[in-house]
C-alpha positions as CSV (number, residue, x, y, z in Angstrom):
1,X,17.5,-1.8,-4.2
2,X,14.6,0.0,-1.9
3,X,14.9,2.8,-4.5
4,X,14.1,0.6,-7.5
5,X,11.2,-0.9,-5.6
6,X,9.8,2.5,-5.2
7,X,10.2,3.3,-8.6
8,X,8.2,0.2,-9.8
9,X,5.6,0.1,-7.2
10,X,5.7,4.5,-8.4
11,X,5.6,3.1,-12.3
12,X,1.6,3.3,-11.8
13,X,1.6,6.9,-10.8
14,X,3.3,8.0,-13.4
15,X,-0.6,9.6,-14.8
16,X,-0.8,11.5,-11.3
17,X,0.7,14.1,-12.5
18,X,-1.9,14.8,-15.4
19,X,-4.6,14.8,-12.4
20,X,-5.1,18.5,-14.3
21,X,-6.0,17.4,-17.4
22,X,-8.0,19.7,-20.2
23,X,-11.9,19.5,-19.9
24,X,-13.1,17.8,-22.9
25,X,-16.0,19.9,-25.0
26,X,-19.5,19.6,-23.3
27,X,-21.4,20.6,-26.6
28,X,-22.1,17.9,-28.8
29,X,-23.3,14.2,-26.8
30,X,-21.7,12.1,-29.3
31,X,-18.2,13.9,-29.5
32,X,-15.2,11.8,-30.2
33,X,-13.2,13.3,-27.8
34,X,-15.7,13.4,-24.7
35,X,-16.4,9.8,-25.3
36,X,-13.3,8.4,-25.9
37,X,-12.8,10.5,-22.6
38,X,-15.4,8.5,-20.9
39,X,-14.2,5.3,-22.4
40,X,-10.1,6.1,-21.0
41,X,-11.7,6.6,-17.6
42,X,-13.4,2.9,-18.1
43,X,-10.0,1.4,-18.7
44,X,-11.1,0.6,-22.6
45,X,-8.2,2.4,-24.4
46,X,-8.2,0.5,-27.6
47,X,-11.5,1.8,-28.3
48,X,-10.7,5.7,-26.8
49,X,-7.9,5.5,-29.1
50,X,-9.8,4.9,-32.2
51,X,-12.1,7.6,-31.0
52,X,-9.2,10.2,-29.7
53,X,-7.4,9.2,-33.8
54,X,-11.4,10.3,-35.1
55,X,-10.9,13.4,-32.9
56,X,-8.1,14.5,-34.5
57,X,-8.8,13.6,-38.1
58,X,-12.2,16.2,-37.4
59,X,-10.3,19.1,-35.8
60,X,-6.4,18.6,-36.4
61,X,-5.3,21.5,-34.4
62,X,-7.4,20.5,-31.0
63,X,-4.2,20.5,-28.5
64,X,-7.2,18.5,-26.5
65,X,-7.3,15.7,-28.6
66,X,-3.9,15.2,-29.2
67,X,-3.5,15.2,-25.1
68,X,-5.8,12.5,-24.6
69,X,-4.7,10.7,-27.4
70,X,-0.9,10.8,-26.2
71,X,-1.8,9.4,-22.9
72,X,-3.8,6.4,-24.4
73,X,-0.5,5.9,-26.5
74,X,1.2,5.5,-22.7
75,X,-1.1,3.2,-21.6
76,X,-1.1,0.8,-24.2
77,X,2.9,1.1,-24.3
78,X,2.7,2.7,-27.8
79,X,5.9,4.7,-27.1
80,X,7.1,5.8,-30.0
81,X,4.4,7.9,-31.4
82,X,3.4,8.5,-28.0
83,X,6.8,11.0,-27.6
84,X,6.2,12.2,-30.7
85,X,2.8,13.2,-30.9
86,X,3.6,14.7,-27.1
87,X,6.9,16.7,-28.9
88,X,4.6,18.1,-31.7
89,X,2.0,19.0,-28.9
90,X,3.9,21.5,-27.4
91,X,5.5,22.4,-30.2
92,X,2.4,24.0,-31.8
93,X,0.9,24.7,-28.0
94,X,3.7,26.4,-25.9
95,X,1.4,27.9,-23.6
96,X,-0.6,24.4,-23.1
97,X,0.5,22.9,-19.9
98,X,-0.5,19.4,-20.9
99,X,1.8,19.1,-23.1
100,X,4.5,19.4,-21.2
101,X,2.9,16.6,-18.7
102,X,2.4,14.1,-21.0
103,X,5.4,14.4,-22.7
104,X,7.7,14.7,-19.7
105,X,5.6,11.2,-18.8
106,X,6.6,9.6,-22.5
107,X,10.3,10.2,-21.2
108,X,9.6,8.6,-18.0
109,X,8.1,5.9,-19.7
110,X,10.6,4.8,-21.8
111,X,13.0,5.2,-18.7
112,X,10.3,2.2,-16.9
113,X,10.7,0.2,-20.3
114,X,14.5,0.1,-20.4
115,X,16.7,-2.6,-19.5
116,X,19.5,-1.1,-18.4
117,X,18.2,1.4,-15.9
118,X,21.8,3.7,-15.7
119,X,22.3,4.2,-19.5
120,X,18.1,5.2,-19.7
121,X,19.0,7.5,-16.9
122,X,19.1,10.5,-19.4
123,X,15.5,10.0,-20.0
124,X,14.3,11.2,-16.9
125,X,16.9,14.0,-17.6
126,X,14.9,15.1,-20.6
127,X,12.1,14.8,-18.6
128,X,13.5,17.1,-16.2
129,X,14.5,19.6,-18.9
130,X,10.6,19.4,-20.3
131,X,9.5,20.3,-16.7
132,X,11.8,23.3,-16.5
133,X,10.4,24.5,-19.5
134,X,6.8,24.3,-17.6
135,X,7.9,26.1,-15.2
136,X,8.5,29.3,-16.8
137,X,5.2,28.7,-18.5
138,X,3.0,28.5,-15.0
139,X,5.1,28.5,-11.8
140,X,2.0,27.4,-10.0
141,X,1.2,24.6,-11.7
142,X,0.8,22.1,-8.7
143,X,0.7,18.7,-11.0
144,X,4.2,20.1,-12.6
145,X,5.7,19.3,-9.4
146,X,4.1,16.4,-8.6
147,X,5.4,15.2,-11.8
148,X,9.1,16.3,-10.9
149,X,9.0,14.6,-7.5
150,X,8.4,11.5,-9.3
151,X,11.0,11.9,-11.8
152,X,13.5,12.8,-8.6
153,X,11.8,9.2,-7.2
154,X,13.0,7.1,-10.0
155,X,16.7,9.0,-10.3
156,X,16.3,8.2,-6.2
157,X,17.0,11.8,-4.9
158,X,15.1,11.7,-2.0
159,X,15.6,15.2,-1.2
160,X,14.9,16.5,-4.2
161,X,11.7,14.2,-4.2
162,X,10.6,15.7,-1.2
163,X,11.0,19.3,-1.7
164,X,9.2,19.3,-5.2
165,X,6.6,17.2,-3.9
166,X,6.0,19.8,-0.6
167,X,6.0,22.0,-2.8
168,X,3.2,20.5,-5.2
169,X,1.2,20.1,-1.4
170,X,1.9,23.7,-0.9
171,X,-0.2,24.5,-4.2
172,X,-3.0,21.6,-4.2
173,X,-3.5,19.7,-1.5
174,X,-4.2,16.2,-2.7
175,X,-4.5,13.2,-2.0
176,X,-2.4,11.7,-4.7
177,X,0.6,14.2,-3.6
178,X,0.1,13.3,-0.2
179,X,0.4,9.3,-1.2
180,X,3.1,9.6,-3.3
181,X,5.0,11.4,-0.3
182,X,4.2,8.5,1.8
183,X,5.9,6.3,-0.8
184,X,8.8,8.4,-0.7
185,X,9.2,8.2,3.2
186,X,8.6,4.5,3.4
187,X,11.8,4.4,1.1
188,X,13.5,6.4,3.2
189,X,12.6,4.9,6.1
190,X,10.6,7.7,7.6
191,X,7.5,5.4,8.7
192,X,5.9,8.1,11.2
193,X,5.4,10.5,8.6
194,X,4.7,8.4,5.8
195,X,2.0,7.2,8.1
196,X,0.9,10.5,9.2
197,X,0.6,11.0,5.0
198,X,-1.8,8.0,4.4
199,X,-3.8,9.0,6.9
200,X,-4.5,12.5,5.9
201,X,-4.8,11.0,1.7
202,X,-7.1,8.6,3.2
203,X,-9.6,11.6,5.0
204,X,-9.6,13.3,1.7
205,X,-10.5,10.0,-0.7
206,X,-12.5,7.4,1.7
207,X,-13.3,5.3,-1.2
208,X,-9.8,4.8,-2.6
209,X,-9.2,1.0,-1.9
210,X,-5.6,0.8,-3.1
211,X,-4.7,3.6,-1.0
212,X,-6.3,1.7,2.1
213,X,-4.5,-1.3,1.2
214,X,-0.7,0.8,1.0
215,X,-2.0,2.4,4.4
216,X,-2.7,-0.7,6.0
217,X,0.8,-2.2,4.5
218,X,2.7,0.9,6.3
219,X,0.7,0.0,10.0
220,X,1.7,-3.8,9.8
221,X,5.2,-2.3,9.6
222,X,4.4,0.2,12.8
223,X,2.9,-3.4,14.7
224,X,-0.7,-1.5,14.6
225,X,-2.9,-5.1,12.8
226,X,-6.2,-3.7,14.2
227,X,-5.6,0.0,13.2
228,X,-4.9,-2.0,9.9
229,X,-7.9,-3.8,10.1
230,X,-10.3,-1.3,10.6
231,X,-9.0,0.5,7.9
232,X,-9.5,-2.8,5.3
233,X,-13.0,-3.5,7.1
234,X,-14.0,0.2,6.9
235,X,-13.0,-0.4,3.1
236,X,-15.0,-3.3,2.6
237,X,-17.8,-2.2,3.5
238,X,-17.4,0.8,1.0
239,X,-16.5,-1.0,-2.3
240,X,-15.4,-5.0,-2.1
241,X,-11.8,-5.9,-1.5
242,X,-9.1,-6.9,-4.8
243,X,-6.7,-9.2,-4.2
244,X,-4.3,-8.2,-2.0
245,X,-6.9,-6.1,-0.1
246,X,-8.0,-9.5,1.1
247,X,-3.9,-10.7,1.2
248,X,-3.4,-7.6,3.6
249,X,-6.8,-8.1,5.6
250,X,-5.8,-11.4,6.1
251,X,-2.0,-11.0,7.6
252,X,-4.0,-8.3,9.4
253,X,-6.6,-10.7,11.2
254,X,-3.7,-12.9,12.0
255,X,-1.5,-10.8,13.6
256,X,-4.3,-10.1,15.4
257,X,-4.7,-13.0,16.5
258,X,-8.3,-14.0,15.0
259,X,-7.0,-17.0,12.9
260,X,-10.5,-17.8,11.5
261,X,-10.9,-14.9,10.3
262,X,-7.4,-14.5,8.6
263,X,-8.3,-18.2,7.3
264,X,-11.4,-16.4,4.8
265,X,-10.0,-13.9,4.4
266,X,-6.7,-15.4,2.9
267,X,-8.9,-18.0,0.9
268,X,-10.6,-14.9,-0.6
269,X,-7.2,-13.7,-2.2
270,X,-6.6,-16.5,-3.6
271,X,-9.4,-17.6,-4.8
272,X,-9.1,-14.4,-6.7
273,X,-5.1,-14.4,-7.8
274,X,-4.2,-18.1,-7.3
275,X,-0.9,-17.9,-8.6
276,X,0.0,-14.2,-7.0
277,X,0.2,-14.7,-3.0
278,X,2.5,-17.9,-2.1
279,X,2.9,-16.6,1.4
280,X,-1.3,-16.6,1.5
281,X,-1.0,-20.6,1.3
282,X,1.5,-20.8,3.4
283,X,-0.5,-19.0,6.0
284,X,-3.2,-21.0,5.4
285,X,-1.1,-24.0,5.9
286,X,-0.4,-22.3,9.4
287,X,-4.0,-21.2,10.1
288,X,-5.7,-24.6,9.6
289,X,-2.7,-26.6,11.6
290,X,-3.3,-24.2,14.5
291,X,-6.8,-25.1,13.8
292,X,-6.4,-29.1,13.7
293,X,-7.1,-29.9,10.3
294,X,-3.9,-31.5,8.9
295,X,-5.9,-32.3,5.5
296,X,-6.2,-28.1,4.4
297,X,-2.7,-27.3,5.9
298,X,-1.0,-29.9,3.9
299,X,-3.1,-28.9,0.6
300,X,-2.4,-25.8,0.9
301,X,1.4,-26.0,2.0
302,X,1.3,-28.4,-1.4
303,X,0.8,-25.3,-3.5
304,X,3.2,-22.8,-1.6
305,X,6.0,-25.3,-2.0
306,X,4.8,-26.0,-6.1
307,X,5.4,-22.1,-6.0
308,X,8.1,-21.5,-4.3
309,X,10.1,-24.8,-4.0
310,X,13.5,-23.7,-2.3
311,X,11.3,-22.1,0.2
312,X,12.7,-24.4,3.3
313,X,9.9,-23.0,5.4
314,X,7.4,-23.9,2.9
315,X,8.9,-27.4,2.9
316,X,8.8,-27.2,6.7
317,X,5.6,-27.0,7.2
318,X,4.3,-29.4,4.6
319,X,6.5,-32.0,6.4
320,X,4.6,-30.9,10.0
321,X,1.0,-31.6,7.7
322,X,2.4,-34.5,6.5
323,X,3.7,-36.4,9.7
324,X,0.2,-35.0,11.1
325,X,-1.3,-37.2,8.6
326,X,0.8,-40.1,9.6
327,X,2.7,-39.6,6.2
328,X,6.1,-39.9,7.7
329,X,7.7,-40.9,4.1
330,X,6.1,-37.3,2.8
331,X,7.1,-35.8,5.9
332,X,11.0,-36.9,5.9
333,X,11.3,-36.1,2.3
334,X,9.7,-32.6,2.7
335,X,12.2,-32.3,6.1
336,X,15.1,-33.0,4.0
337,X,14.9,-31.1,1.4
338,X,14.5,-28.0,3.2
339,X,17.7,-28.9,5.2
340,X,19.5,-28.6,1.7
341,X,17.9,-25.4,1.4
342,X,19.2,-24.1,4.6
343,X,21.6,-26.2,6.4
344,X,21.4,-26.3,10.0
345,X,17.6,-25.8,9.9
346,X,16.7,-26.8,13.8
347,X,13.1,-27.1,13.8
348,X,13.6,-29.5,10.4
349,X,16.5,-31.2,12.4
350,X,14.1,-31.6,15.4
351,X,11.3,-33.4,13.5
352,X,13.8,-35.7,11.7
353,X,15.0,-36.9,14.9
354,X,11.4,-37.8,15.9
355,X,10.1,-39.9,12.7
């Protein structure tokens, strides 16, 4: 089960491995392919593809334009010709090493989009084969192995995951290597070194907020909250937490112990993503009963249990906000029902017995 969280929390570096990727032509201003270029690095990819299609149409042969355009395909889950336009990419470009990236990546992709994971398996297997070819093509070729590692990842072969990707490190030292090994060791339970690997990703791209938010993750697991918080805060300060930057600042401030803190911090995320953190109101519902106000816990103990209703510590504490409130009707109902959801519960025993 670890290895299939890897692999989807992995699914998004999939791309890393094209980190190489052609330069577009710097001639013309208005070129198709260096603005749909631009346009792919703005997330708009509806827009690059009609522009990477007009590449094409203008210079057919451009092994260039049919790159880009196969990795627009990817992201906008246009499989089918993806793999195809990748096949006939290196097909009539055995020398171009992009090829061989993107279309190894098609293969991986529809691995991510199967249902049953063991029968896809020979996917990645053809993935592996187009990576082999590679090889003999350009040895050296750092993002080949990169791209291997990840392939290794999702067929979970943690040995063979770490070898390739040392062996990308050996050739390029990235930063994107370097985080994707940390990935690797948090799977296998290696949290020293995966640490040690966040660290050194995180000296060589200050400004990359997701990767301060995985780092951060991997400390709370090591018991190191302000270590974790300096590395959010640091973060801030450079470019304005998502989400769960402010979901991980927050658990971060509250092991910690600075609970008002946590308390903004948490609202932030989910203000931002209401529906994605239920643990962030349940927190909440903590923070402001340590703090006295009964009102905010129970509201926000009201939408942790609406999202996770056979959550019997979620019930839990909206019955504790409830009987604060002098709501003892609330309170017993909310006590009881998560004793059906774990029998036995003591603490919801223990504040039975008192209403």
């Amino acid at each position: 089960m670890r290895w299939l969280i890897l692999a989807f929390g992995l699914s998004a570096l999939g791309a890393l491995a094209q980190q190489t990727p052609p330069p577009p032509p710097q001639t013309v201003q208005q070129d198709p392919l260096r603005l749909g270029v631009q346009l792919y690095a703005l997330g708009r990819y509806e827009t690059a593809l009609e522009l990477f299609e007009r590449a094409l149409k203008e210079k057919p042969g451009d092994p260039d334009a049919q790159y880009w355009l196969v990795r627009t395909q990817l992201k906008l889950g246009l499989l089918n010709p993806a793999l195809e336009n990748a096949k006939t990419l290196v097909a009539r470009n055995p020398r171009y090493m992009g090829g061989y990236m993107v279309l190894s990546e098609a293969y991986m992709a529809f691995y991510r989009a199967a249902e049953d994971k063991e029968r896809a398996k020979g996917y990645l297997d053809q993935a592996l084969s187009v990576l082999k070819d590679a090889e003999k093509i350009n040895p050296k070729y750092a993002s080949l192995y990169l791209q291997r590692g990840l392939v290794y990842i999702l067929l979970g072969q943690g040995a063979q995951a770490e070898e390739s990707l040392k062996k990308a490190l050996a050739l390029e030292d990235t930063p994107e290597v370097r985080k994707t090994l940390a990935e690797l060791y948090l799977a296998l339970g290696r949290l020293d070194e995966a640490l040690e690997q966040y660290a050194k990703a995180l000296e060589q791209n200050p400004k990359d907020s997701d990767l301060r938010v995985r780092y951060a993750s991997a400390l709370l697991l090591k018991n190191q909250a302000a270590e974790a918080v300096r590395v959010l805060e640091e973060g801030h300060r450079l470019k304005p937490l998502d989400a769960e930057g402010w979901y991980t600042l927050g658990r971060a401030y509250l092991l910690s112990g600075r609970k008002k803190e946590a308390g903004v911090a948490l609202e932030n995320a989910v203000a931002l993503a209401p529906l994605r953190f239920p643990t962030a109101y349940a927190y909440l519902g903590q923070i402001y009963l340590e703090l006295g106000d009964a009102q905010k816990a129970r509201s926000r103990y009201t939408v942790a249990v609406r999202l996770e209703p056979k959550n019997p510590e979620y019930r839990l504490g909206l019955c504790l906000a409830s009987e604060k409130l002098g709501d003892k009707a609330g309170a017993r109902y909310q006590c009881q029902e998560a004793l059906k959801l774990k029998p036995g519960y003591k603490e919801a025993e223990e504040v039975l017995k008192r209403l």
